[in-house]
GUMI-701805 format. One record per residue (C-alpha): x, y, z; residue number from 1. Coordinates in nm, 4 decimals. Example, Ala and Ser with C-alpha at 12.3 -4.5 7.8 and 13.67 -1.06 7.14 Angstrom:
residues 2
          X          Y          Z   num
     1.2300    -0.4500     0.7800     1
     1.3670    -0.1060     0.7140     2
//
This chain:
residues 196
          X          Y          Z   num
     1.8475     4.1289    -4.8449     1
     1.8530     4.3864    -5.1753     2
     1.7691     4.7252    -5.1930     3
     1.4504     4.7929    -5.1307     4
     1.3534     4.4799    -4.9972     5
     1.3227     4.5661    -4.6470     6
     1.0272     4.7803    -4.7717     7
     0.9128     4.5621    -5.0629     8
     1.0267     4.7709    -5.3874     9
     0.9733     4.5459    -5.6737    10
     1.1780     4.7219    -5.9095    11
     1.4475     4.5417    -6.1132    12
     1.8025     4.6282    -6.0500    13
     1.9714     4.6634    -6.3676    14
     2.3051     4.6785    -6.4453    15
     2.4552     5.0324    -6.5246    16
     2.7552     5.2084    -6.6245    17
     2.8645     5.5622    -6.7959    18
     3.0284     5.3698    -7.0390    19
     3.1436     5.6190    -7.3482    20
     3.2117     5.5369    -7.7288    21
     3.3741     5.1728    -7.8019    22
     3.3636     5.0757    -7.4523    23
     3.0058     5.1538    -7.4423    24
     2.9177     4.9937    -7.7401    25
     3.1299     4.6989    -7.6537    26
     2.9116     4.6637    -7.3486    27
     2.5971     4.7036    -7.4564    28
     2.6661     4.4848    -7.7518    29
     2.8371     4.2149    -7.4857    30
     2.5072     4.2192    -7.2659    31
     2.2837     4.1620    -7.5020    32
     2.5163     3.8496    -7.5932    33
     2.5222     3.7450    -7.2666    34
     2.1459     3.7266    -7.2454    35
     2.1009     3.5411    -7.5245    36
     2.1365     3.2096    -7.3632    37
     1.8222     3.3041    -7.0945    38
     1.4821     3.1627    -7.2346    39
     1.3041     3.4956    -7.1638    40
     1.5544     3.6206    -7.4543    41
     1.4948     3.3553    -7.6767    42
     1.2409     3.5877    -7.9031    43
     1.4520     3.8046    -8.1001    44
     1.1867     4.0893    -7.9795    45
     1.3184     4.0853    -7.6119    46
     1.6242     4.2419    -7.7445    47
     1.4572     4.5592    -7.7987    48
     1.3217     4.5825    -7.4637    49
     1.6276     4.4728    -7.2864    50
     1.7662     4.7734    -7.1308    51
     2.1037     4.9261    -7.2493    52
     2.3357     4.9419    -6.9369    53
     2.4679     5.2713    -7.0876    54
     2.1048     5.4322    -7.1265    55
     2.0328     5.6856    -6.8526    56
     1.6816     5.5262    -6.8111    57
     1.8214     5.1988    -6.7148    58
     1.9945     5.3845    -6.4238    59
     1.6817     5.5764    -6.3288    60
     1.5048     5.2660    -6.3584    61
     1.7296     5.0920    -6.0848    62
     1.6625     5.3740    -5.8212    63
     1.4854     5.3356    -5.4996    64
     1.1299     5.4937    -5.5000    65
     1.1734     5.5916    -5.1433    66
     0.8003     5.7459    -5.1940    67
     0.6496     5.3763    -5.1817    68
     0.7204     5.4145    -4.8011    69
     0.4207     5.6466    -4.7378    70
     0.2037     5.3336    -4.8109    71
     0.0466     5.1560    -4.5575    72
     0.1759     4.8202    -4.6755    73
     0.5126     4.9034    -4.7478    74
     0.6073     5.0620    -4.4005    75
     0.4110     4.7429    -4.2613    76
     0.6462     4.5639    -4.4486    77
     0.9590     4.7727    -4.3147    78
     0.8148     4.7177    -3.9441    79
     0.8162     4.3543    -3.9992    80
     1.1690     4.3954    -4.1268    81
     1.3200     4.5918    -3.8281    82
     1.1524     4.3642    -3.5954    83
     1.2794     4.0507    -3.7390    84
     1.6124     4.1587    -3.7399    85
     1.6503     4.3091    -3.3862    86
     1.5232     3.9730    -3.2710    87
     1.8138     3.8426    -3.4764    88
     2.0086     4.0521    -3.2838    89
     1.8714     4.0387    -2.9522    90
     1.7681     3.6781    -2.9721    91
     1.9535     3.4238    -3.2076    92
     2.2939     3.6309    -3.2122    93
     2.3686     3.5846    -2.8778    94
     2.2717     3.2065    -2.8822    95
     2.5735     3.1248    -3.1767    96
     2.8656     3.2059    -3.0072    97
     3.0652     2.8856    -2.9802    98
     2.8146     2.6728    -3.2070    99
     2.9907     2.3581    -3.3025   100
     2.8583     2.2308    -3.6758   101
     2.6054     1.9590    -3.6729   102
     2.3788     2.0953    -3.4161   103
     2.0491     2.0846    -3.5554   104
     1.7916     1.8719    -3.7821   105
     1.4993     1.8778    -3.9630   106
     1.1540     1.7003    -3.9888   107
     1.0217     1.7910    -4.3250   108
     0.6363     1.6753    -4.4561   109
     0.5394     1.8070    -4.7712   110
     0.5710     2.2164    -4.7780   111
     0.5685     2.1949    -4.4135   112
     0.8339     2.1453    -4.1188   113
     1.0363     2.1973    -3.7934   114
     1.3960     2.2705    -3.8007   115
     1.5603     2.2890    -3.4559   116
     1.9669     2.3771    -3.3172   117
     2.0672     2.2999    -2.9888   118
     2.2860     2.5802    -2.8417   119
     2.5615     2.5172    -2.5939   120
     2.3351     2.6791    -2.2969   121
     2.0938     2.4102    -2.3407   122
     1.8608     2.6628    -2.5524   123
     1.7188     2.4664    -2.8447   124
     1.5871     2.7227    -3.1413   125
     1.2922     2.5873    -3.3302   126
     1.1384     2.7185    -3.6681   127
     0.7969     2.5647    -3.7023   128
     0.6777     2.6537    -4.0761   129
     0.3737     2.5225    -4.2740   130
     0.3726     2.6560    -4.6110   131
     0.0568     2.4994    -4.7599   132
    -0.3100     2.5880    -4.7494   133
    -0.4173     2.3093    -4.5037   134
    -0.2776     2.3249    -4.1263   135
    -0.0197     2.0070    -4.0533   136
    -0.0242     1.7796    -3.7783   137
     0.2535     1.6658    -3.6301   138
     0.1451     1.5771    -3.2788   139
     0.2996     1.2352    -3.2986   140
     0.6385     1.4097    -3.2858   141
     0.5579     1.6682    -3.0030   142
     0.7324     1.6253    -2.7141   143
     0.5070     1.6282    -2.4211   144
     0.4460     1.9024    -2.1808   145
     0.7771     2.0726    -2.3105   146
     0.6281     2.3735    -2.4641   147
     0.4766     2.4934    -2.1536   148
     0.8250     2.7255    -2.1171   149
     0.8881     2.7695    -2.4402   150
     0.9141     3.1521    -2.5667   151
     0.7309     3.2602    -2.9029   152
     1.0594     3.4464    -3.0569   153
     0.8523     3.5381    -3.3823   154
     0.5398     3.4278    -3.5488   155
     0.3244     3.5634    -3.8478   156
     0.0396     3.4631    -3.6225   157
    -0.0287     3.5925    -3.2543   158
    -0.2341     3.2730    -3.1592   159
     0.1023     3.0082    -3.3290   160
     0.2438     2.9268    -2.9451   161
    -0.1325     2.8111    -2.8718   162
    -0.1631     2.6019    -3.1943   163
     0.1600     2.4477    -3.1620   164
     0.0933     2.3502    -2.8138   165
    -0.1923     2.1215    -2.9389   166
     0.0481     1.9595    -3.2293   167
    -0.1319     2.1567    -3.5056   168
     0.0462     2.4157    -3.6921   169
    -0.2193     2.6535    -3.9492   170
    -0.1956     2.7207    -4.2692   171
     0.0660     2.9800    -4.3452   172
     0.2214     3.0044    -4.0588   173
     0.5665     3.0521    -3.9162   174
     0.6903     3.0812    -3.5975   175
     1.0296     3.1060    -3.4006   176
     1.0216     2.9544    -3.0669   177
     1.3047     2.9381    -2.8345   178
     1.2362     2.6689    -2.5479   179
     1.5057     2.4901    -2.2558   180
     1.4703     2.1813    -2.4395   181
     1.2915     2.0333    -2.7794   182
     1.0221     2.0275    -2.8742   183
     0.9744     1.7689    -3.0831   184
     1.1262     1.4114    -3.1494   185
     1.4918     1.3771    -3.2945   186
     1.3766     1.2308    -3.6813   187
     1.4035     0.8651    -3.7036   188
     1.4010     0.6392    -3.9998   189
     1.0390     0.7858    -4.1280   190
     0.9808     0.8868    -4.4708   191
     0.8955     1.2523    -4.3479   192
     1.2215     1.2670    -4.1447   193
     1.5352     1.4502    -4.2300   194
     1.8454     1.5222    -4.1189   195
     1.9885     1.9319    -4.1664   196
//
């Protein structure tokens, strides 16, 4: 995580010095080199936006706008933030000490999937994540009736430990769920199975 991120600035973070006479030049010259190679720069008109690391306004530029968190989205944003890293914390944290490599896999279908680590308590750690506009069905690799204990860690949605009970994850959605066992099947030899 950046500056800002935790809140959702979007400004750029440029680099900046107080660079004085040659040295300046040197680097303001050697930046613009440097850039050269990027597509964006290709047009010899995107040099004379590209902002001088020894300009005062790039610095200014790179500031936080701590203002943006008197907007409702932003400190939204920041709640999310704290809460998803004291479950971190609180949660996951707790679960790694002693966590040999090679303790977890994947089951990947398109832009959606299910990773899940086993933890040497017996926990297992599942992220259930469907990234596409339709919801994904992956009942055929549900384990059955071993949700029923499971623990909804995190979820952009309140109703995801419902869904997932029924083998359906939305659109959109992901969810942390920490459960006594998996929850789904180990990936076989299936073209949708991976290992991680």
């Amino acid at each position: 995580m950046f500056q800002g991120e935790e809140f959702g600035d979007t400004h750029s973070f440029c680099y900046f010095t107080d660079f004085h006479g040659e040295l300046g030049d040197a680097v303001s010259k050697g930046r613009k080199e440097e850039f050269k190679g990027f597509s964006a720069f290709e047009d010899a008109h995107a040099v004379e936006v590209f902002p001088d690391p020894n300009d005062e306004a790039t610095f200014l530029a790179s500031k936080l706008n701590w203002s943006q968190l008197s907007r409702p989205i932003q400190r939204r944003r920041l709640q999310v933030t704290k809460d998803l890293l004291a479950r971190r914390r609180d949660v996951l944290m707790p679960l790694l000490k002693d966590v040999k490599g090679d303790c977890g896999f994947a089951v990947v279908k398109d832009r959606a999937f299910v990773a899940a680590w086993s933890f040497q308590d017996g926990k297992v750690y599942h992220l259930f994540a469907n990234l596409c506009d339709q919801s994904w069905e992956f009942k055929h690799i549900l384990l059955p009736n071993q949700i029923e204990g499971a623990e909804l860690v995190y979820s952009n949605h309140n109703s995801a430990l419902e869904a997932l009970k029924t083998g359906v994850l939305p659109a959109w959605t992901v969810s942390f769920v920490l459960a006594g066992s998996r929850l789904v099947q180990e990936p076989g030899l299936g073209s949708e199975s991976q290992a991680s």
